[in-house]
C-alpha positions in Angstrom: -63.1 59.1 -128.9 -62.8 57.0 -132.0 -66.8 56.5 -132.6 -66.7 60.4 -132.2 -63.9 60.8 -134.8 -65.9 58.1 -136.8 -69.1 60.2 -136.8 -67.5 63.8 -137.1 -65.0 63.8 -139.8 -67.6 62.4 -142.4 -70.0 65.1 -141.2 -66.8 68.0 -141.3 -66.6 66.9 -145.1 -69.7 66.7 -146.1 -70.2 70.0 -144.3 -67.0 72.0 -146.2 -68.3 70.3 -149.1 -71.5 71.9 -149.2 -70.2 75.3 -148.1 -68.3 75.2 -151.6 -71.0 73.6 -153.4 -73.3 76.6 -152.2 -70.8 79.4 -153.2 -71.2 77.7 -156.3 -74.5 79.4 -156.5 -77.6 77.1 -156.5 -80.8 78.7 -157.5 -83.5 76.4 -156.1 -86.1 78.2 -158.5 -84.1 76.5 -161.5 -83.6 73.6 -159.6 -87.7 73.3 -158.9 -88.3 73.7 -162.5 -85.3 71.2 -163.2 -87.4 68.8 -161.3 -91.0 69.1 -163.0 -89.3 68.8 -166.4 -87.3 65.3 -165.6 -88.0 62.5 -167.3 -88.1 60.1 -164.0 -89.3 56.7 -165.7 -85.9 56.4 -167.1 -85.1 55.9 -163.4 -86.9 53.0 -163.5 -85.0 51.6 -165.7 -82.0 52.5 -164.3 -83.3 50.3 -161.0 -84.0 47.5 -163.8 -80.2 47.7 -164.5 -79.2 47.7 -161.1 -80.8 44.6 -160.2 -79.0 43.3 -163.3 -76.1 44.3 -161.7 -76.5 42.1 -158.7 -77.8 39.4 -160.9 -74.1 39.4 -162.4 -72.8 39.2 -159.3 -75.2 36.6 -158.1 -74.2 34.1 -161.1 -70.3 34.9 -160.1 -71.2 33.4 -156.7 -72.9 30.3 -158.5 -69.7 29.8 -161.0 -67.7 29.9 -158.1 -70.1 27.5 -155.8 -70.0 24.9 -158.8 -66.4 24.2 -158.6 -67.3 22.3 -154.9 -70.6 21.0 -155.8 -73.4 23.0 -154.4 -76.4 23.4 -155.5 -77.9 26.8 -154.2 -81.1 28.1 -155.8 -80.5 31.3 -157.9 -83.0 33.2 -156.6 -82.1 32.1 -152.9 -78.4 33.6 -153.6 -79.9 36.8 -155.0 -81.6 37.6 -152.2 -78.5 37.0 -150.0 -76.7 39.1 -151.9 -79.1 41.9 -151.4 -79.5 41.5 -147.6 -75.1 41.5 -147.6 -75.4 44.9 -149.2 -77.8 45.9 -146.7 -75.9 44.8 -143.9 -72.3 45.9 -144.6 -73.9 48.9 -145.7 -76.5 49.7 -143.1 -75.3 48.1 -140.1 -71.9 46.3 -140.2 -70.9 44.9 -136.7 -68.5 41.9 -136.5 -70.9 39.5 -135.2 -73.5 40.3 -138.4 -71.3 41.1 -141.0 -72.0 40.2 -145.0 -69.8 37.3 -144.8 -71.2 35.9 -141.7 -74.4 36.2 -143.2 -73.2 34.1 -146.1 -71.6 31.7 -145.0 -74.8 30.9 -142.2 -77.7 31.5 -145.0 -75.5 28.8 -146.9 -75.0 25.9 -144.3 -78.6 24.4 -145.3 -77.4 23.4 -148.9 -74.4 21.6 -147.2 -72.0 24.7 -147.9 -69.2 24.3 -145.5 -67.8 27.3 -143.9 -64.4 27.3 -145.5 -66.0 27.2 -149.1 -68.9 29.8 -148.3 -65.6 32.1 -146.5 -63.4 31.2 -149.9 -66.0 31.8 -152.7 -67.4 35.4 -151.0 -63.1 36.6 -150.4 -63.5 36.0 -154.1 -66.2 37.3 -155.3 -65.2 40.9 -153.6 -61.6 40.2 -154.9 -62.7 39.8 -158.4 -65.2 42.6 -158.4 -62.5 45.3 -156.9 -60.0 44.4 -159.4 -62.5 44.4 -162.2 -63.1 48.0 -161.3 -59.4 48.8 -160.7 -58.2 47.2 -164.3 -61.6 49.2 -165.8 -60.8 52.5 -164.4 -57.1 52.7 -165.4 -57.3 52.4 -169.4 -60.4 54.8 -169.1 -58.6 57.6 -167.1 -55.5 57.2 -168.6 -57.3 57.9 -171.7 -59.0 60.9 -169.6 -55.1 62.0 -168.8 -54.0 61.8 -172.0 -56.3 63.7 -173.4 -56.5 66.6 -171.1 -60.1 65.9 -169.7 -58.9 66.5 -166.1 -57.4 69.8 -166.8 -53.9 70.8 -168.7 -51.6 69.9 -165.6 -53.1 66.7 -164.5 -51.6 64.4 -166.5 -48.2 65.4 -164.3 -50.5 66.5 -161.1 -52.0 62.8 -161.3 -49.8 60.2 -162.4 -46.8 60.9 -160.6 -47.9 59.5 -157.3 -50.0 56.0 -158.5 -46.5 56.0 -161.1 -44.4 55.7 -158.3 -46.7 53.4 -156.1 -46.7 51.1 -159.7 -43.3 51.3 -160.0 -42.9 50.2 -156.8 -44.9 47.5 -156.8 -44.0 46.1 -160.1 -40.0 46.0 -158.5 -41.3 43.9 -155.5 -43.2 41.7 -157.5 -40.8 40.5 -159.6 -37.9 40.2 -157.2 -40.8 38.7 -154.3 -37.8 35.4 -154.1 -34.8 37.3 -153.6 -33.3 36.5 -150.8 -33.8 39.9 -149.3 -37.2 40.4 -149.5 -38.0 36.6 -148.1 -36.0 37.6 -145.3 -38.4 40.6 -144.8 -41.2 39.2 -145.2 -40.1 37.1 -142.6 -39.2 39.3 -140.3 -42.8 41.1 -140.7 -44.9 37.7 -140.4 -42.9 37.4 -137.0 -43.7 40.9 -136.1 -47.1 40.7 -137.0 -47.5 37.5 -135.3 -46.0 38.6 -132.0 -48.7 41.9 -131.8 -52.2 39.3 -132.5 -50.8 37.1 -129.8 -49.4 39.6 -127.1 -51.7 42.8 -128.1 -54.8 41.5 -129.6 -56.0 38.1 -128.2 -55.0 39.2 -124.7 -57.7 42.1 -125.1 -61.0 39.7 -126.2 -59.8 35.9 -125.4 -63.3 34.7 -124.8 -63.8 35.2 -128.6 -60.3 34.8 -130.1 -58.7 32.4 -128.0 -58.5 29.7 -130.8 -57.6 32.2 -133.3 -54.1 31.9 -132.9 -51.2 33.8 -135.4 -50.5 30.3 -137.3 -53.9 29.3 -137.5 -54.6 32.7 -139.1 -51.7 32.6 -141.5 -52.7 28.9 -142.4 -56.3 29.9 -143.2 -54.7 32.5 -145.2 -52.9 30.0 -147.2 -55.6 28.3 -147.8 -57.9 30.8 -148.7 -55.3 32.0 -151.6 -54.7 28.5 -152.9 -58.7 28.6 -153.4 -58.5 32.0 -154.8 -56.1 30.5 -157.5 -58.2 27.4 -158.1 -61.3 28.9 -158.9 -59.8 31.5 -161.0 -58.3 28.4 -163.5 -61.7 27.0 -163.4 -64.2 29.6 -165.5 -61.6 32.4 -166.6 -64.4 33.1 -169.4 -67.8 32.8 -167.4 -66.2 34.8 -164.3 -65.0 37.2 -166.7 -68.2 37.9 -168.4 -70.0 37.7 -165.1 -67.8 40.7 -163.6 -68.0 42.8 -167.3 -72.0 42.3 -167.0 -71.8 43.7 -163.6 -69.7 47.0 -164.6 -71.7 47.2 -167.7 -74.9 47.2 -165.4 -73.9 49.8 -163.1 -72.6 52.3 -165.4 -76.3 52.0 -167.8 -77.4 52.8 -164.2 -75.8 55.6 -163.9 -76.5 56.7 -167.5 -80.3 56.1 -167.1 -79.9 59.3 -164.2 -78.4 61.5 -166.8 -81.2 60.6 -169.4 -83.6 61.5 -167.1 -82.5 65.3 -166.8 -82.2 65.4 -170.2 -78.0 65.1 -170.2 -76.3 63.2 -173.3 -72.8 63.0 -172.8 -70.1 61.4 -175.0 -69.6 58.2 -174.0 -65.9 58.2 -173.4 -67.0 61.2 -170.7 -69.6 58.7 -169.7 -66.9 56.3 -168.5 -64.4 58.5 -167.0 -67.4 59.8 -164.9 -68.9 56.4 -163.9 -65.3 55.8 -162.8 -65.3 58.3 -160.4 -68.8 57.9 -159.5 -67.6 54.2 -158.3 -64.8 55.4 -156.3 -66.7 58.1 -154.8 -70.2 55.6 -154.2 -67.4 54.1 -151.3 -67.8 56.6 -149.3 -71.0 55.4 -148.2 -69.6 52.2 -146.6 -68.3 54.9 -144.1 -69.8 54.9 -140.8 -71.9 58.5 -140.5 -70.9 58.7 -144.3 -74.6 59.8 -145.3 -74.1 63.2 -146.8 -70.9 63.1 -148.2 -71.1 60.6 -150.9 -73.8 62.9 -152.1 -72.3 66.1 -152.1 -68.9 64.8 -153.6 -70.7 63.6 -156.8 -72.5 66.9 -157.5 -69.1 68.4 -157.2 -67.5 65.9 -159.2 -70.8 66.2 -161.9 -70.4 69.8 -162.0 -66.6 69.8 -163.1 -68.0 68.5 -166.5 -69.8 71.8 -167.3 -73.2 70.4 -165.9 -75.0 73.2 -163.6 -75.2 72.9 -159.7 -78.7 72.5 -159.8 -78.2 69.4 -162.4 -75.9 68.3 -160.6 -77.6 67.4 -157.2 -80.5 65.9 -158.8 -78.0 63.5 -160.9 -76.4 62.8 -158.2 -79.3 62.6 -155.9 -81.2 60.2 -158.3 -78.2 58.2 -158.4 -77.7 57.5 -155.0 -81.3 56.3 -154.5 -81.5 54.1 -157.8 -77.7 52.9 -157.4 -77.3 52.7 -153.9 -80.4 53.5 -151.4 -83.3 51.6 -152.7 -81.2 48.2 -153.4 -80.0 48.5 -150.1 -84.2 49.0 -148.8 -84.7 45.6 -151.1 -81.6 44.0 -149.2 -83.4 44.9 -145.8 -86.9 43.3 -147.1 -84.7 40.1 -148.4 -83.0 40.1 -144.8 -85.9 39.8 -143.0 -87.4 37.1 -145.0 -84.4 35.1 -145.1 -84.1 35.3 -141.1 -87.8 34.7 -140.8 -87.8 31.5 -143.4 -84.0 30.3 -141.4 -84.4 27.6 -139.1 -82.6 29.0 -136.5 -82.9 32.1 -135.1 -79.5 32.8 -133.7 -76.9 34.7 -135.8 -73.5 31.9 -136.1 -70.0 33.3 -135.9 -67.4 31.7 -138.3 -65.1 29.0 -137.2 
């Protein structure tokens, strides 16, 4: 029932999506014409700065690699970092999952499975709140300014407020004695379901993965976080700005190439909500609704359906499918050039 509900709410969405999308009124005469006339060689360059974009994030991984000594080729941790976006992508399982992957492709240069587990919890740490602190200034600008419509300034801020609000309060009074007691109460809670509910169900695999082992790999794993973050502030800093800056030329290089040049304070609000939208694709049967959403979203800025769906279509293959074919290729000629044929589980 839950692989069902997995496969047919993505599919529901992208479904009602479209319905609206074609009440919208796409004429697919215009939208033939649209095609002949595009520019497409900017999308070329828009794949150029895609693979920029994983180049940032590939010298992130060797800033944070440094700080325990390992020496990993560059071009070795590019590829790995293409075949992780294929397989979280693609096909995410637990026993093959991007981490996993990393953690096994990086044993050979004496990478240790704590420090290849620490650095990649980073990276995608780093990289989620570099988009998080990016898109707030931008659509509070947006907000301000009245580019999401007259009411959404009060429509859109009064919820992520409140959740602010909230989370500013427990953050400053995390040592009361109140909230320790709490969080103590919820660690115990917590604790009690992994070892009663969860190992009981697979303890073959988790059997040594107790509830304190957990929490003290936890610990661990955020006293890493902490370190590596005192270490470069700068270089990790420009690393994650080179990759946002990357992606959103990306996206701009698919508007270019319909012949659409839009402020760029627009720009950014709409590579904004291009990012959050692109995460629907990590869904499982998501393939579809990514799609449709950003040619909805493309066409609230006065941009016709028909230009819409081929931005957002030329997006989606420059900015997410063909990096993800590349990842594949790099896959299969990492496992073919691995040692060892047999995928390792972390431990």
């Amino acid at each position: 029932m839950k692989k069902f509900l997995q496969r047919a709410i993505p599919f529901l969405l992208t479904l009602i999506l479209v319905v609206f999308l074609l009440r919208r009124g796409i004429e697919w005469n215009q939208l033939r014409a649209l095609l002949l006339r595009a520019h497409w060689g900017w999308l070329l360059l828009g794949l150029l700065w895609q693979a920029c974009a994983f180049f940032s994030v590939t010298w992130l991984n060797e800033i944070l690699l440094q700080r325990y000594g390992a020496r990993v080729p560059f071009g070795k941790q590019y590829l790995i970092q293409l075949a992780m976006a294929f397989i979280e992508s693609v096909i995410p399982t637990a026993s093959i999952s991007g981490v996993v992957l990393r953690v096994r492709y990086l044993k050979p240069y004496d990478v240790s499975t704590d420090v290849a587990t620490a650095t990649t919890v980073a990276e995608m740490s780093l990289v989620a709140v570099s988009v998080i602190l990016l898109a707030l200034p931008i659509v509070g600008i947006a907000l301000w300014n009245g580019m999401l419509g007259t009411l959404a300034f009060n429509a859109w801020t009064i919820i992520p407020f409140s959740i602010l609000t909230m989370i500013t309060v427990i953050a400053l009074q995390r040592h009361s004695p109140r909230l320790v007691q709490i969080r103590k109460k919820l660690l115990q809670a917590v604790s009690r379901y992994w070892d009663d509910r969860v190992r009981t169900r697979w303890p073959q695999v988790l059997a040594p993965w107790t509830a304190e082992y957990l929490f003290e790999r936890a610990r661990y794993l955020k006293t890493e976080f902490t370190s590596l973050l005192h270490d470069r502030p700068l270089a990790i800093s420009l690393s994650l700005l080179g990759r946002s800056g990357f992606e959103a030329l990306g996206l701009v290089m698919c508007f270019f190439a319909l012949g659409q040049f839009i402020p760029v304070q627009t720009m950014l609000l709409i590579y904004v909500l291009t990012i959050a939208i692109n995460l629907l694709g990590a869904i499982p049967g998501g393939i579809g609704l990514p799609e449709v959403s950003l040619t909805m979203l493309y066409a609230q800025f006065g941009i016709s359906a028909e230009m819409s769906l081929t931005i957002a279509l030329a997006y989606r293959l420059t900015g997410y499918w063909l990096p993800r074919v590349f990842g594949g290729i790099a896959w299969l000629w990492l496992e073919g050039n691995f040692p060892q044929g047999k995928l390792e589980t972390i431990a």
